[in-house]
C-alpha positions as CSV (number, residue, x, y, z in Angstrom):
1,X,97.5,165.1,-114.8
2,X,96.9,166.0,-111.0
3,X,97.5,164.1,-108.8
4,X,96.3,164.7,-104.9
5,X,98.1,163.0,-101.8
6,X,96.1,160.4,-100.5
7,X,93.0,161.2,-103.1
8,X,92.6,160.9,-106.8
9,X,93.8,161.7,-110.1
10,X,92.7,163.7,-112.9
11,X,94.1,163.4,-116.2
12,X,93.5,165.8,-119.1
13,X,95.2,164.4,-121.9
14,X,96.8,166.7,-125.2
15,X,97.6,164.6,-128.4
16,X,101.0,165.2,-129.6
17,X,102.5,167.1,-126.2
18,X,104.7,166.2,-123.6
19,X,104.4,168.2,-120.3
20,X,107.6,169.9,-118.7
21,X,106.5,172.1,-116.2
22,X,103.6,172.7,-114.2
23,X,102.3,175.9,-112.0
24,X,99.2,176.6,-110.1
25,X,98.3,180.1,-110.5
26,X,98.6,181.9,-106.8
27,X,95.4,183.3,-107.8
28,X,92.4,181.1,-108.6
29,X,92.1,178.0,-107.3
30,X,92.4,175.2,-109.4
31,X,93.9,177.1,-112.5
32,X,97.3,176.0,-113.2
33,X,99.7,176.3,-116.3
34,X,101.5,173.8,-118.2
35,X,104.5,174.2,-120.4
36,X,104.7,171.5,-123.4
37,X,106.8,170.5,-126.2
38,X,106.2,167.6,-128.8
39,X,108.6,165.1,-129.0
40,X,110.1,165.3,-126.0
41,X,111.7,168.5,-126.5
42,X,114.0,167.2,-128.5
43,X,112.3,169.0,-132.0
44,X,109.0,170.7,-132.8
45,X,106.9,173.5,-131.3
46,X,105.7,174.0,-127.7
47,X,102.0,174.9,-126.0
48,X,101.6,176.7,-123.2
49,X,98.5,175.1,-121.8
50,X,96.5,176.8,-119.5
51,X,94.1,174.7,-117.1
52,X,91.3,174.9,-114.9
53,X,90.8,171.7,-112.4
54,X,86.8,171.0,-110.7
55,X,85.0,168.0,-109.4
56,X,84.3,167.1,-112.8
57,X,88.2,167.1,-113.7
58,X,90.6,169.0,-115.7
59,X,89.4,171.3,-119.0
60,X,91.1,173.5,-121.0
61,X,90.7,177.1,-120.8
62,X,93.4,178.6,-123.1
63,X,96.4,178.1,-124.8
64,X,99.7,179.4,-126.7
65,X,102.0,178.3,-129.1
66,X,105.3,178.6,-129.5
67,X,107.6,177.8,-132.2
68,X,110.1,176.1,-129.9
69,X,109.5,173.9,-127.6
70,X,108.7,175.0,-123.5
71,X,110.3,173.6,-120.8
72,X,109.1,175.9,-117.9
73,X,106.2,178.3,-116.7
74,X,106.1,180.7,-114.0
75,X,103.1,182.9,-112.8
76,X,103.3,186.7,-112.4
77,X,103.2,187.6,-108.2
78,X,101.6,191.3,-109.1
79,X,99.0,190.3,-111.9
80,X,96.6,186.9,-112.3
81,X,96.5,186.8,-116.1
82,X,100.5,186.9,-116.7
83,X,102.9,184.1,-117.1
84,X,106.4,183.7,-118.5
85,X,107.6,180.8,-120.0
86,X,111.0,179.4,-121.9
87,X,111.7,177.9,-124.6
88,X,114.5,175.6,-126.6
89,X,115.4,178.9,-128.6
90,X,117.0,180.6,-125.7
91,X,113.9,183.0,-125.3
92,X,111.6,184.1,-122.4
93,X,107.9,184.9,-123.3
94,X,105.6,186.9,-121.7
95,X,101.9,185.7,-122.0
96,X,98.4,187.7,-121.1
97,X,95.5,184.9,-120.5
98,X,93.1,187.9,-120.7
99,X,94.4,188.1,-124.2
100,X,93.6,185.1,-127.1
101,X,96.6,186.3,-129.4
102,X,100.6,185.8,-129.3
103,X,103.3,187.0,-126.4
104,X,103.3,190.5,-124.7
105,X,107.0,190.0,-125.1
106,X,109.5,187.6,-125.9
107,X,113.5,188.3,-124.5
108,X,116.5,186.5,-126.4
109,X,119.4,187.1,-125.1
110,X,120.4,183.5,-123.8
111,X,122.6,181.3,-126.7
112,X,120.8,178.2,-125.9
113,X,118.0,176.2,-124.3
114,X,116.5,178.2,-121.6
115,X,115.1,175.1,-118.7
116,X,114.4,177.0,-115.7
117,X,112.3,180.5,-115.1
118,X,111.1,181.7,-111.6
119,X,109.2,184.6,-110.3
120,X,110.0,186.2,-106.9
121,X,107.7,185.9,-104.2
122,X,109.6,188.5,-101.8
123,X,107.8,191.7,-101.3
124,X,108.9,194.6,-103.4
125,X,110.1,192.5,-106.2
126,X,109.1,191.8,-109.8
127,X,112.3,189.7,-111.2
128,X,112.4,186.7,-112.9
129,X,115.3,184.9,-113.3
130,X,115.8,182.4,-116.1
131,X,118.5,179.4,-116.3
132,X,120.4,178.2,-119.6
133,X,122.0,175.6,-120.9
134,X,124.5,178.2,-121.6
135,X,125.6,178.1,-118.4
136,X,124.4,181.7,-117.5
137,X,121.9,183.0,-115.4
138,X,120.3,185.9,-116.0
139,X,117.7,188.7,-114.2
140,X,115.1,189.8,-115.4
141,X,112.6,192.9,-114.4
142,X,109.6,192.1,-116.9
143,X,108.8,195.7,-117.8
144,X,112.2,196.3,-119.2
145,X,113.3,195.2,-122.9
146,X,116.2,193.3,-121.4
147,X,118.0,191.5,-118.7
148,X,119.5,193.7,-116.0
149,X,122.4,191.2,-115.5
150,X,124.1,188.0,-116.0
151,X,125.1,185.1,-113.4
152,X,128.6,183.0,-114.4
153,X,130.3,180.4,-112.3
154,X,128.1,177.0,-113.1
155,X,131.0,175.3,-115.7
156,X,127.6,172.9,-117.2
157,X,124.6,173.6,-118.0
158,X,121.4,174.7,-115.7
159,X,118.7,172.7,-115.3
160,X,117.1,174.6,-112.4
161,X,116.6,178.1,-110.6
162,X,115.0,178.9,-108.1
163,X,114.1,182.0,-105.9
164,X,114.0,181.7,-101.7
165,X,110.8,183.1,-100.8
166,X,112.3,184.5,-97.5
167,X,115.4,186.5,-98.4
168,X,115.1,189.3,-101.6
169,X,117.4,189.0,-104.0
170,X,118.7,185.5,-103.0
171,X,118.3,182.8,-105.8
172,X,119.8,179.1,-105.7
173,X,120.9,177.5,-109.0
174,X,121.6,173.6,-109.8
175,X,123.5,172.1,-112.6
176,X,125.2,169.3,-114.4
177,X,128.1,170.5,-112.9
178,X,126.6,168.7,-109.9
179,X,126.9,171.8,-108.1
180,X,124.3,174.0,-106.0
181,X,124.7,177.5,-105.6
182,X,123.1,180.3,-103.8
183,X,123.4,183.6,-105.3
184,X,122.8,187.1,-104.5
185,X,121.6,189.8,-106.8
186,X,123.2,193.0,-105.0
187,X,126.9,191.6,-105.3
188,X,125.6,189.6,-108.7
189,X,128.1,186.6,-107.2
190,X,127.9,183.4,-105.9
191,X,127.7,183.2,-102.2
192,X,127.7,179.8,-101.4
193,X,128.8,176.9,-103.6
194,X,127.6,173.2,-102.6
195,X,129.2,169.8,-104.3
196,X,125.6,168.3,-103.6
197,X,126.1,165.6,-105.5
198,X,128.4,163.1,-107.4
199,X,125.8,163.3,-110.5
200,X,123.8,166.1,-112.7
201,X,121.2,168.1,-110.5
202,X,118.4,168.3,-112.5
203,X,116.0,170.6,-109.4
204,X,116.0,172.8,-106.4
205,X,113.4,173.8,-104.2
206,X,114.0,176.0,-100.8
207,X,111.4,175.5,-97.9
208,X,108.5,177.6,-97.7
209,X,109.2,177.6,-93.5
210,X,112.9,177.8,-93.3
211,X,115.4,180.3,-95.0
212,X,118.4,177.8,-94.9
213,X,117.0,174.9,-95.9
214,X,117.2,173.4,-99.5
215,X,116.4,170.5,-101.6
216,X,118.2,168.8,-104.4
217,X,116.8,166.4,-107.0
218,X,119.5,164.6,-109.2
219,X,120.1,162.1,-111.8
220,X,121.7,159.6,-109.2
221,X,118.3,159.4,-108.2
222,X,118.5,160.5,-104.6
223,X,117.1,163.9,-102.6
224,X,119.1,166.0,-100.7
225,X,118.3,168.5,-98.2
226,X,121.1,171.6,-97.3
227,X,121.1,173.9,-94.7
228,X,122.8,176.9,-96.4
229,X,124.6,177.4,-92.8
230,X,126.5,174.1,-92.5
231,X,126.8,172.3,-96.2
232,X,129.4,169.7,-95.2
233,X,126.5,167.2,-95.4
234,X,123.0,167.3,-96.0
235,X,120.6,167.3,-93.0
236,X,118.6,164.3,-95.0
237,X,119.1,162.1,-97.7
238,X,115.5,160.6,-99.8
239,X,116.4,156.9,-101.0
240,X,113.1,155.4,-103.6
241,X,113.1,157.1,-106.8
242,X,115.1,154.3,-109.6
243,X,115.5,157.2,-112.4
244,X,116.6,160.5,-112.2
245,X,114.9,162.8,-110.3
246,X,113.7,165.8,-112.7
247,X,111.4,168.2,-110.1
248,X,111.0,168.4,-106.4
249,X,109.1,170.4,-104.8
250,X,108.3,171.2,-101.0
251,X,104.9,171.7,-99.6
252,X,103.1,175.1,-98.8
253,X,101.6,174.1,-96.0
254,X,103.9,171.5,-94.0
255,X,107.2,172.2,-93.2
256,X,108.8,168.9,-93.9
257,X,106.8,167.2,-96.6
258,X,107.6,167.7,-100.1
259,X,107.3,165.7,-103.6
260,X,109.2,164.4,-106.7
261,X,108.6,163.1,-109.9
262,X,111.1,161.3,-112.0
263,X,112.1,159.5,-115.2
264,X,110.4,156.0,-113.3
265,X,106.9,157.6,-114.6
266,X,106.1,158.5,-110.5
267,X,105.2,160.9,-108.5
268,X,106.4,160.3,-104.4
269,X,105.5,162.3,-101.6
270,X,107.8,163.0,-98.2
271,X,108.0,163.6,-95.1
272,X,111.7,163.9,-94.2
273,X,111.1,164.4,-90.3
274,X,109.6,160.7,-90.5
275,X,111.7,157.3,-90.0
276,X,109.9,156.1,-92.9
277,X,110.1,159.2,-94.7
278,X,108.1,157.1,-98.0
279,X,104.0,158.8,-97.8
280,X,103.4,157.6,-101.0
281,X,104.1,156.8,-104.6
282,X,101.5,157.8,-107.5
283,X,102.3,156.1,-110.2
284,X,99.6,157.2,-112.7
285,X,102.1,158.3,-115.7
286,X,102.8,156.1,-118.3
287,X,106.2,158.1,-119.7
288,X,108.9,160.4,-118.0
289,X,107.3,162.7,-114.8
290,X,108.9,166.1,-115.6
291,X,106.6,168.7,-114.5
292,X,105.4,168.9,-110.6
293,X,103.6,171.9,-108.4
294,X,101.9,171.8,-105.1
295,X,99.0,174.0,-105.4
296,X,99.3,177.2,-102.6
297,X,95.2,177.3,-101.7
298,X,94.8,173.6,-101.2
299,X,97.1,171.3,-99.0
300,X,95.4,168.0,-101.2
301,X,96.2,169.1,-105.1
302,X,99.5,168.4,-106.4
């Protein structure tokens, strides 16, 4: 489904799937990927579902199977046919849309479900970094066979990694360990460890306008902003969600509006600067919300 701020909703619907993750590709406008498992990710095979949205709605361009189920998609930043996913088998794939057939590549080195891969977006980069249930993370460049290193410290599993867009080689982590962390790849440590939460962290986000600011979704069902330079307390707290929050994402183009989906089947958008902080809540789904992008070429897609 997408889902636009303020406008409608198109749904494409795929018997037998359940979304995880969404992306729009940086490239085309209106393309986006979608990672899916059947049965909740809990058994089966996945899809890798690759979309292309118009006036006339969502239709289906391509798509990949897996024999594990997908719980996350990232698009390439140096080429517009390239994606990575992961899977429930503790593998990566790499995946050509130019290309009709199987994975480019698929990397196995994580023991268990892989939930989180991310692509940096900082120039002179091409790492991805993927987060496990195994409680590591690890980097990846995409032209080599295998990781280049591996991230310990979480103590429970990691349900999200993400890359800040301003600083190279600076990721933030969150976990059941209800911790977030912000790591850097040039010491290959922690550098800054945040209790953000009394509950699992399922998401992170970092603004696209300031280096020191990031979000937390968790499974106590609030949002939590950080700034990285003072994380006694957060700088704002997002009360409305009644599940836990499962992906949160802040907005390309304003610097204090983002969105978050949840196990309560909605989709809210934020602005935190705002009294009434509530813009709205789409509630279109009819099971868990677990996938959620803000498309970079248009303010109104989501």
């Amino acid at each position: 489904m997408s889902a636009t701020p303020g406008g409608g909703v198109r749904t494409l619907r795929v018997p037998g799937r359940h979304g995880y993750a969404a992306e729009f590709s940086p490239y085309l406008p209106g393309r986006l990927a979608c990672a899916a498992s059947q049965h909740y990710g809990i058994a089966g095979s996945g899809t890798l579902l690759i979309l292309d949205q118009n006036e006339s709605g969502l239709r289906l361009f391509r798509s990949f199977d897996w024999n594990d189920g997908l719980f996350d998609v990232t698009w390439s930043e140096n080429n517009e046919h390239v994606l990575v996913t992961c899977s429930g088998d503790g593998s990566l794939q790499l995946w050509d849309t130019a290309r009709a057939t199987g994975p480019l590549q698929v990397f196995k080195e994580h023991t268990q479900e892989v939930y989180s891969v991310d692509w940096s977006q900082t120039r002179g980069e091409q790492l991805v970094v993927s987060g496990s249930w195994d409680q590591t993370v690890k980097l990846w460049d995409p032209t080599v066979g295998k990781s280049l290193c591996t991230f310990r410290g979480h103590e429970s599993v990691i349900y999200s990694t993400i890359w800040s867009p301003h600083i190279p080689g600076c990721f933030a982590s969150s976990s059941g360990d209800q911790t977030l962390r912000i790591w850097d790849v040039k010491t290959t440590g922690v550098r800054i460890v945040v209790p953000a939460h009394q509950a699992e962290i399922l998401s992170c986000d970092w603004c696209k306008y300031n280096e020191n600011l990031v979000v937390t979704g968790a499974v106590d069902c609030s949002l939590r902003g950080w700034d990285l330079r003072n994380v006694q307390q957060p700088v704002f707290e997002l009360l409305g969600h009644t599940y836990a929050i499962r992906r949160v994402k802040f907005s390309p183009f304003h610097a204090s509006v983002l969105a978050s989906c949840s196990y309560d089947f909605t989709v809210r958008f934020w602005n935190f600067s705002k009294p009434d902080p509530l813009l709205e809540t789409v509630e279109h789904h009819t099971e868990f919300t677990c996938g959620l992008d803000l498309s970079l070429q248009s303010p109104t897609q989501g």
